[in-house]
PADREN-444382 format. One record per residue: chain; x, y, z of N, C-alpha, C, CB in turn; residue in one letter. Coordinates in pm, 1 decimal, padded with zeros to 6 digits, always signed. Glycine has a CB too. Layout:
["A"; [X; Y; Z]; [X; Y; Z]; [X; Y; Z]; [X; Y; Z]; "A"]
...
This chain:
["A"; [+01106.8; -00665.0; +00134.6]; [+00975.9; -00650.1; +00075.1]; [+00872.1; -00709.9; +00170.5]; [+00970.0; -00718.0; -00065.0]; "X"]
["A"; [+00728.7; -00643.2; +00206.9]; [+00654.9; -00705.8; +00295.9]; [+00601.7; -00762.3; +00225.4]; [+00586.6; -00652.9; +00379.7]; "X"]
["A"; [+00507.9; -00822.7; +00301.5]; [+00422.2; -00973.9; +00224.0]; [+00309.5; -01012.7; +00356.6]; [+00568.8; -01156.0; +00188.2]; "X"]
["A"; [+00234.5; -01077.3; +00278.3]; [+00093.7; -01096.5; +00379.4]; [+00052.7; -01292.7; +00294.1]; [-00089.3; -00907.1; +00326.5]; "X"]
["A"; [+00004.2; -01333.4; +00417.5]; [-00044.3; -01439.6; +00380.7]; [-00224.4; -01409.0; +00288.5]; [-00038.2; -01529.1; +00529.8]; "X"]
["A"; [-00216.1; -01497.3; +00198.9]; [-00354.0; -01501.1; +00104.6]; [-00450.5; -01595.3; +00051.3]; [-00329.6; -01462.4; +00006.4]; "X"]
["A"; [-00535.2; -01637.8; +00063.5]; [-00594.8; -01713.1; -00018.1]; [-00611.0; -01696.0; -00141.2]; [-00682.1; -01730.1; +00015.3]; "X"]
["A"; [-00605.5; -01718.6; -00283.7]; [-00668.7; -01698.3; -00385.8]; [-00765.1; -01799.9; -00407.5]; [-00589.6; -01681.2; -00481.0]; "X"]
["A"; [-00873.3; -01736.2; -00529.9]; [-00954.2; -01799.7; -00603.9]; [-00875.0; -01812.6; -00723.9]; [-01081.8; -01738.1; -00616.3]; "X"]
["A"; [-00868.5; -01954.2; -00721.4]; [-00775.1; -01982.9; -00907.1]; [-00881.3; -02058.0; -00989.8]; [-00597.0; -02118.6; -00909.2]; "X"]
["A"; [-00992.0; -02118.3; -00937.7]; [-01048.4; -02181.6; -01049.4]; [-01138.1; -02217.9; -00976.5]; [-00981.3; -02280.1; -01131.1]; "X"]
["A"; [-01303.1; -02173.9; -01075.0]; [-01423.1; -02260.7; -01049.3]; [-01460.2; -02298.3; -01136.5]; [-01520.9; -02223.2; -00995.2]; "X"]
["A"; [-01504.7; -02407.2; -01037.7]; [-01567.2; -02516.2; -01178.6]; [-01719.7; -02540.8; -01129.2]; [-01468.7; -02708.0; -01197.6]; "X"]
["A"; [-01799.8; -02515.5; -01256.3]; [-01877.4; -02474.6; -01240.3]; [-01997.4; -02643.0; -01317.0]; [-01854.2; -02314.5; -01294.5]; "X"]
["A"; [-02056.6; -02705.0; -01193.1]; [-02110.4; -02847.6; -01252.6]; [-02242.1; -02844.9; -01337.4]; [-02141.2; -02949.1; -01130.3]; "X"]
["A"; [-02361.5; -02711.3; -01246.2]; [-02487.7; -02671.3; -01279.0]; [-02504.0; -02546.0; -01186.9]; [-02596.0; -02787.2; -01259.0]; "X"]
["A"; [-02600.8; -02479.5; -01243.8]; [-02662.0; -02367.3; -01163.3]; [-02637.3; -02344.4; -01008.1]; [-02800.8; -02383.0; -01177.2]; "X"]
["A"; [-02653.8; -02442.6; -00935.3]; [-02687.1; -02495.9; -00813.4]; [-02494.8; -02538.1; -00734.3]; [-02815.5; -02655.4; -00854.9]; "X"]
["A"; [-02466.2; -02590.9; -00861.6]; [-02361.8; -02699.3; -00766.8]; [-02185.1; -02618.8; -00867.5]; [-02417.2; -02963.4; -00819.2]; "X"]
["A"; [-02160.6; -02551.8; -00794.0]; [-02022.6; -02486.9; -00793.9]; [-01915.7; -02494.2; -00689.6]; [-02041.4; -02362.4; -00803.9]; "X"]
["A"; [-01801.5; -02551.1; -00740.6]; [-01674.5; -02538.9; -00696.6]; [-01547.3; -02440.3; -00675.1]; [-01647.5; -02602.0; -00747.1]; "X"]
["A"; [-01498.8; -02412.0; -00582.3]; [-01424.8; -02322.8; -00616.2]; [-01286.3; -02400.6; -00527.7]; [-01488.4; -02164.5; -00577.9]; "X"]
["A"; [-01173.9; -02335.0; -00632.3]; [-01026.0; -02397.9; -00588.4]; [-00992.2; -02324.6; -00566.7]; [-00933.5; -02463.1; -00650.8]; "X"]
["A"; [-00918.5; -02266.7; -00429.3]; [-00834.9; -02171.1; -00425.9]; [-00659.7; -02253.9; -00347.1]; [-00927.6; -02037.0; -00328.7]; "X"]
["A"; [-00567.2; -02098.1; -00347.5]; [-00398.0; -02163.5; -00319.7]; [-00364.5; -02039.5; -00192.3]; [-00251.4; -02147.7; -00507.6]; "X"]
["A"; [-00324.4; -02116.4; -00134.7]; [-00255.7; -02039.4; -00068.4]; [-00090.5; -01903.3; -00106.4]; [-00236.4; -02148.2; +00009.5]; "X"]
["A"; [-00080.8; -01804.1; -00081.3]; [-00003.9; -01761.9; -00140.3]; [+00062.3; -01674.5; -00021.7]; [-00055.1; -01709.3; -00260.8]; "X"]
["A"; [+00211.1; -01591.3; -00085.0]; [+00236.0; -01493.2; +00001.8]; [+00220.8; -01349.4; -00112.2]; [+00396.3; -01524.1; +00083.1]; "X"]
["A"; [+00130.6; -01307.2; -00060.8]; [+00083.6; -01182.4; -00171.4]; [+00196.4; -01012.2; -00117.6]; [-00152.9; -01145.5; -00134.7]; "X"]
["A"; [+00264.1; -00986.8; -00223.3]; [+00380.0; -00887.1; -00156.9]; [+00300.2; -00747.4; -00232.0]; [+00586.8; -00925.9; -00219.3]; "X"]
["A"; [+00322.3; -00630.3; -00105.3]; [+00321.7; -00511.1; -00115.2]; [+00392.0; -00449.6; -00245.9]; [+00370.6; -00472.1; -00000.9]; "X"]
["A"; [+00287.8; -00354.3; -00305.4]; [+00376.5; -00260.2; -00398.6]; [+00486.1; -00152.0; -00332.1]; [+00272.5; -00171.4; -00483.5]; "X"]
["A"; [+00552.1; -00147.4; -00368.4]; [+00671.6; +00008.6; -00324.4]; [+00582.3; +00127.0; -00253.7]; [+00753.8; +00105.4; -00501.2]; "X"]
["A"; [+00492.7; +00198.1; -00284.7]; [+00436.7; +00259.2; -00210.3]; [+00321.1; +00255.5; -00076.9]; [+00418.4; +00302.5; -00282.4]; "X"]
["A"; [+00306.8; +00061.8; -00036.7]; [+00270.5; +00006.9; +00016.6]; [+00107.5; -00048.5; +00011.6]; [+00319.3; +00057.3; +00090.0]; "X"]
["A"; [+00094.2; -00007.7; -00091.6]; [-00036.6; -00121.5; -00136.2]; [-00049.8; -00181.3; -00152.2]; [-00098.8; -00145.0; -00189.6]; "X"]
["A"; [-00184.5; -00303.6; -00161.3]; [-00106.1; -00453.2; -00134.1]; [-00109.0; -00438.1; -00296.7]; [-00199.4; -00620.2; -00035.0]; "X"]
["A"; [-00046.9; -00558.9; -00298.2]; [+00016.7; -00569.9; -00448.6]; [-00004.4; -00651.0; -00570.0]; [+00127.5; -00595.9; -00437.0]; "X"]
["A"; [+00049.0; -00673.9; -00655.5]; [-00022.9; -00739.4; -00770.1]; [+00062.7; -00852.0; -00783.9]; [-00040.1; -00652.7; -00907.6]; "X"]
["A"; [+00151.5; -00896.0; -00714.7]; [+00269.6; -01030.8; -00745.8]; [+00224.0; -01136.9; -00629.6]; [+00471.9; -00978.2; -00717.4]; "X"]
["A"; [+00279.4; -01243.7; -00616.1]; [+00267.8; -01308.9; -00519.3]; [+00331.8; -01450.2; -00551.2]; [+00134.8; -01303.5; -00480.9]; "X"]
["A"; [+00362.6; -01542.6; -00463.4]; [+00430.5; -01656.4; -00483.2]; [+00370.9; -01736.9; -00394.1]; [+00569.7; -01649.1; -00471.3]; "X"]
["A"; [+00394.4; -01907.3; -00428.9]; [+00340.0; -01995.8; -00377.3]; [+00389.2; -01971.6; -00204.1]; [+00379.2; -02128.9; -00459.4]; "X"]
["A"; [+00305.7; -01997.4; -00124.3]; [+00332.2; -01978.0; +00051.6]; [+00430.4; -02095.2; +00058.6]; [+00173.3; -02003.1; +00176.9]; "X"]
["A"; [+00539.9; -02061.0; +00119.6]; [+00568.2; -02122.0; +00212.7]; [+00586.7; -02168.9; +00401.7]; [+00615.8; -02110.1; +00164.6]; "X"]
["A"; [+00512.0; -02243.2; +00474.0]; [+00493.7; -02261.8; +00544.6]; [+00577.7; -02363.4; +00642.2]; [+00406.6; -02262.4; +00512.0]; "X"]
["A"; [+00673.4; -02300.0; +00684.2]; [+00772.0; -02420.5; +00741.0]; [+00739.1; -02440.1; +00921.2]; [+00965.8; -02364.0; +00710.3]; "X"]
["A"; [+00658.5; -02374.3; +00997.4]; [+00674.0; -02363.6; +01095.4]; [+00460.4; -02372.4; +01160.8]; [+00789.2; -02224.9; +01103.1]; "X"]
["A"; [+00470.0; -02397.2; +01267.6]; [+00334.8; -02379.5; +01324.3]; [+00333.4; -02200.8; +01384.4]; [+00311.7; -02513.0; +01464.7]; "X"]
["A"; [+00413.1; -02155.0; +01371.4]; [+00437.5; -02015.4; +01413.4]; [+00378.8; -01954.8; +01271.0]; [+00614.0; -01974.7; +01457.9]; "X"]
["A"; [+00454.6; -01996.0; +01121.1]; [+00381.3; -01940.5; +01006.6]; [+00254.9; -01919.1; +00965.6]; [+00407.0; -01987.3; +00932.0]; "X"]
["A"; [+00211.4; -02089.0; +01008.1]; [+00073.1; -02130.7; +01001.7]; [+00007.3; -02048.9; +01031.1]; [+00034.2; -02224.8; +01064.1]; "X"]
["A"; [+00002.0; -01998.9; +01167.8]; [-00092.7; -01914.5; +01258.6]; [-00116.9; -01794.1; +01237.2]; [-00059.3; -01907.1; +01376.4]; "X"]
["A"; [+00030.9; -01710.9; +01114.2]; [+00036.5; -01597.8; +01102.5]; [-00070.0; -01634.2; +00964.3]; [+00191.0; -01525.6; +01101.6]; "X"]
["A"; [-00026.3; -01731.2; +00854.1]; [-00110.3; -01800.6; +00753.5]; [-00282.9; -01755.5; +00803.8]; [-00070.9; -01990.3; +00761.1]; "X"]
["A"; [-00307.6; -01828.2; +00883.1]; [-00448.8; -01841.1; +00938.2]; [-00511.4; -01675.4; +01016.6]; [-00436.1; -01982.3; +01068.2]; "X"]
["A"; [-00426.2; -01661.5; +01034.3]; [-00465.0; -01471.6; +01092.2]; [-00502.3; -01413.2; +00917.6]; [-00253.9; -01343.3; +01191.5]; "X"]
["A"; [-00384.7; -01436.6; +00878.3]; [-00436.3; -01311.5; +00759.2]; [-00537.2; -01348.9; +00669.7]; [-00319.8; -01263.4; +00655.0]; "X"]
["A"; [-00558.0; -01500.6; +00639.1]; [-00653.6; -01544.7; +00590.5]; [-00832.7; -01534.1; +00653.3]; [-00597.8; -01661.3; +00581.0]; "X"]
["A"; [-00809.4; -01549.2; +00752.4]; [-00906.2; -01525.2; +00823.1]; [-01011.8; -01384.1; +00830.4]; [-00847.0; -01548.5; +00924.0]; "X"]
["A"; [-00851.7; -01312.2; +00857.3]; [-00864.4; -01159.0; +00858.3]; [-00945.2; -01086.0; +00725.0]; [-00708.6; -01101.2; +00864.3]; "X"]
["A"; [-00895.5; -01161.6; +00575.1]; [-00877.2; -01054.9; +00475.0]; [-00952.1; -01187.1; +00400.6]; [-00703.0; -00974.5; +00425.9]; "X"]
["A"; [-01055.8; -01284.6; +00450.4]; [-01086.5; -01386.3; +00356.2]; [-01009.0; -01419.9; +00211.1]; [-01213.4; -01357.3; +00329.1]; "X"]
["A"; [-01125.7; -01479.4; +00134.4]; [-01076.3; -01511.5; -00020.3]; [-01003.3; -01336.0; -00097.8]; [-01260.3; -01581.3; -00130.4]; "X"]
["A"; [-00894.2; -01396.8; -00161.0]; [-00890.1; -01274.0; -00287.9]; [-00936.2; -01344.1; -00411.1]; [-00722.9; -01203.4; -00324.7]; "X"]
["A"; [-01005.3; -01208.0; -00450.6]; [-01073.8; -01315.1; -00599.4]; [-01067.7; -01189.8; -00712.0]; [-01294.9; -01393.6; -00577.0]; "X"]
["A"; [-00946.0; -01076.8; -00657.4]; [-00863.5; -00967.6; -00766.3]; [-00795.6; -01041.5; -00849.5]; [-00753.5; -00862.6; -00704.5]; "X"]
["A"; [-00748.1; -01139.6; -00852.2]; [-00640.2; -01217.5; -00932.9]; [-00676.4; -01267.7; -01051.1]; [-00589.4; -01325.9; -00866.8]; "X"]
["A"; [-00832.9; -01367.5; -00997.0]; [-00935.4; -01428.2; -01083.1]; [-00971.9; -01329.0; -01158.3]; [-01050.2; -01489.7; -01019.1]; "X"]
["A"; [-01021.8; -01235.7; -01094.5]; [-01115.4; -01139.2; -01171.2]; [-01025.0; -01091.3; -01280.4]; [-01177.4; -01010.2; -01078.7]; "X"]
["A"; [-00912.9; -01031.8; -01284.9]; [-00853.2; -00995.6; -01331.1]; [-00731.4; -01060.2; -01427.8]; [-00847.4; -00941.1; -01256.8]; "X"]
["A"; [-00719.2; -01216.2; -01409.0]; [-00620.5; -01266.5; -01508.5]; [-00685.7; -01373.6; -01533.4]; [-00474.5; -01289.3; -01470.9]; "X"]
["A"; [-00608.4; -01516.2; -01615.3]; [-00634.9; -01633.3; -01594.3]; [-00520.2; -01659.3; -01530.6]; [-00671.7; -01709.8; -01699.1]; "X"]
["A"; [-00545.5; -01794.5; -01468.7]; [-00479.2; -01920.9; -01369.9]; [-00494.8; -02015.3; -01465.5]; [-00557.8; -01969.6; -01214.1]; "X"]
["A"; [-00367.7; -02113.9; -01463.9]; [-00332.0; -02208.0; -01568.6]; [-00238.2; -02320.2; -01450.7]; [-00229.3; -02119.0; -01720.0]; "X"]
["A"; [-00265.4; -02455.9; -01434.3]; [-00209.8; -02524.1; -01341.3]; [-00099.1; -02580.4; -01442.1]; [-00308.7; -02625.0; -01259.8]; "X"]
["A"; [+00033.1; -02564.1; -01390.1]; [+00128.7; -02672.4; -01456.0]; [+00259.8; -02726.5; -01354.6]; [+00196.9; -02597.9; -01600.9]; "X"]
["A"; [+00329.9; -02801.5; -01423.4]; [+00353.5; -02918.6; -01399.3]; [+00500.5; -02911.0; -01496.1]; [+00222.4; -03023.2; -01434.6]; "X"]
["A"; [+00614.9; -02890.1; -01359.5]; [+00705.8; -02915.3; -01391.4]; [+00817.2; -02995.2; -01341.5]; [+00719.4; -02839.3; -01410.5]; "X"]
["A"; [+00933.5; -03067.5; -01394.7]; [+00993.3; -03164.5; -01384.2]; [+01131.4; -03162.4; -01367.2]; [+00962.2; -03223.2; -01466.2]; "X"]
["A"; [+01180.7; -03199.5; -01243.2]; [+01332.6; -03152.4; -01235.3]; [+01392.2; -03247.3; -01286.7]; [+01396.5; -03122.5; -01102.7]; "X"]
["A"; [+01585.5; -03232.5; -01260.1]; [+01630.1; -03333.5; -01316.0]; [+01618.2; -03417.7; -01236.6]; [+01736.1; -03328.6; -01361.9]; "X"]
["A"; [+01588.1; -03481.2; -01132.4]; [+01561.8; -03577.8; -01090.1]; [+01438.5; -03652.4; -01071.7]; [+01605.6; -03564.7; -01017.9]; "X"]
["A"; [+01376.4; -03599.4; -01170.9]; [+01255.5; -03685.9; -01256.3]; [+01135.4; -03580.4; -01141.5]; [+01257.2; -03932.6; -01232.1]; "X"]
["A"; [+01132.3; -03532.6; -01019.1]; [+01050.0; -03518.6; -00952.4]; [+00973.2; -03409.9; -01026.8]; [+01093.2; -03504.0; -00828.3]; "X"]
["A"; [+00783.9; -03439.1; -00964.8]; [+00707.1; -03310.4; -01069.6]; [+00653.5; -03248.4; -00960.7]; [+00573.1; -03352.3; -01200.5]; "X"]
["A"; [+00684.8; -03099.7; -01003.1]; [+00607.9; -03006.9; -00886.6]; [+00507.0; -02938.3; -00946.7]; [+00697.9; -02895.8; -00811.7]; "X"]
["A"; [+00345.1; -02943.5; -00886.0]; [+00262.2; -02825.8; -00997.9]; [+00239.4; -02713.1; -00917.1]; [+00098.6; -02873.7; -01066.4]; "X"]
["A"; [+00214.6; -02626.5; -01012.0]; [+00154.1; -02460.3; -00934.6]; [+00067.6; -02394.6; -01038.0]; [+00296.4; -02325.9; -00895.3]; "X"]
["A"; [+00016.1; -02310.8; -00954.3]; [-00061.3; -02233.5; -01025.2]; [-00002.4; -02100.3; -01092.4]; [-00161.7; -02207.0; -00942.4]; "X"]
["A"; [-00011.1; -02103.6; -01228.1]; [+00062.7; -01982.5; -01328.9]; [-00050.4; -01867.3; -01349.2]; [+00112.4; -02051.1; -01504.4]; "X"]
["A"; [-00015.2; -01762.9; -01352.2]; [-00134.8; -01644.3; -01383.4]; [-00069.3; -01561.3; -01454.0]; [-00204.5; -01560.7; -01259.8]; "X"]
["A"; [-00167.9; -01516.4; -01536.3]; [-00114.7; -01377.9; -01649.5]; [-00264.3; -01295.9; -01669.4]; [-00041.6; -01448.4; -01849.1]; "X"]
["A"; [-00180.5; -01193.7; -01640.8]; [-00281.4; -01077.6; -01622.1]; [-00357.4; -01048.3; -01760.0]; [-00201.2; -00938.1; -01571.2]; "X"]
["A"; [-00517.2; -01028.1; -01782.0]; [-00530.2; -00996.0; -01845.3]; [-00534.9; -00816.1; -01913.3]; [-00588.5; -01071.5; -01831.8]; "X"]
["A"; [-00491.7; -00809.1; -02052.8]; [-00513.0; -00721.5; -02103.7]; [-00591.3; -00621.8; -02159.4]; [-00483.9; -00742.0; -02130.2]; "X"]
């Protein structure tokens, strides 16, 4: 399955008129079957300075995605293995 490095927009927070935040995640956003980019994606992983660079090309290339936002909510959570450790991510469900 191909895949492209992504930025998303998952959450702004919005203080006043003037003064807005925006959070975005890094992701690997994967192609649909007929090769469009696609509607799934998973947290990036980045193990290498070779990734990075490919990371930083496509980001660069294809700026913010803000299809995701527009289109679902983002919900941050927070889960707990058995060895007590907590990992969070960002959850999305498309809206209907």
């Amino acid at each position: 399955m191909q895949y492209k490095y992504a930025m998303l927009l998952v959450d702004r927070e919005k203080f006043s008129e003037d003064d807005i935040e925006d959070h975005h995640c890094l992701v690997e956003l994967y192609q649909d079957d007929d090769g469009s980019e696609g509607t799934s994606f998973c947290m990036a992983t980045v193990a290498s300075p070779t990734e990075l660079e490919h990371a930083y090309k496509d980001v660069k290339r294809d700026g913010v995605n803000t299809w995701f936002y527009e289109n679902g909510k983002f919900t941050y959570k927070v889960k707990q293995a058995p060895n007590g450790v907590s990992v969070g991510y960002w959850d999305w469900e498309r809206r209907k």
